[in-house]
N, C-alpha and C positions, 0 to 999 in steps of 0.2 A: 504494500500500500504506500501510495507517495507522500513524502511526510507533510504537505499540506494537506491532505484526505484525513490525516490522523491526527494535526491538528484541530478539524473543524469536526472533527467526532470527539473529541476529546473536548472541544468548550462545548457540545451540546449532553456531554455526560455530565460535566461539571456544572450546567446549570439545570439538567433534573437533580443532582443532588442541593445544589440552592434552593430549590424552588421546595423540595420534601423538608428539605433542614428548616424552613421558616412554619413549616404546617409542625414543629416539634414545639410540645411543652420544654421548658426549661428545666424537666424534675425527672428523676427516674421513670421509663415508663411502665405502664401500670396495666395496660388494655392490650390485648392482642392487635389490635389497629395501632398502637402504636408501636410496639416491638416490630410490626412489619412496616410502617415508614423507617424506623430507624434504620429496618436493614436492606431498605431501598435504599437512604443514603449512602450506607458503607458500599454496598455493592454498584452503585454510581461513582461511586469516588475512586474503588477499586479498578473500574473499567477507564476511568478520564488517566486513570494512570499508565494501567496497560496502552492506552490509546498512543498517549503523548511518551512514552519513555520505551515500547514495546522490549522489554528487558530478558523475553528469552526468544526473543524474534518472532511468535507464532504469526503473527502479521504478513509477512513475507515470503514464510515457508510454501513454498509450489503454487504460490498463483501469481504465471508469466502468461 
C-alpha cells in the first residue's frame, strides 16, 4: 500500500477513535455498551497504528 493510502487510512482510524473517545464517560466503565466503545477505541487506535507505522509489513506483503 502507498504510504499516502496509509496515511489517509490511518487519520480516518484515528478519528473513529476521537469520535468513540468523546461518546466515553470519564469513570470506569460500568455497562456493557460501554466496555464495547472503549474497545472500539483501543482497537481504532491499534489499526491508525498499524496503518501509519505498518511495523511487521503485513501491508505490503503480495499485493503487486
Amino acid at each position: 500500500m502507498e504510504p499516502r493510502r496509509r496515511a489517509i487510512v490511518a487519520t480516518l482510524w484515528l478519528a473513529v477513535a476521537g469520535v468513540m473517545a468523546l461518546t466515553l464517560e470519564p469513570a470506569v466503565p460500568s455497562t456493557a455498551g460501554e466496555v464495547a466503545r472503549l474497545f472500539v477505541v483501543v482497537l481504532a487506535t491499534f489499526l491508525a497504528i498499524v496503518y501509519a507505522v505498518d511495523p511487521w509489513g503485513v501491508l505490503d506483503h503480495g499485493l503487486d
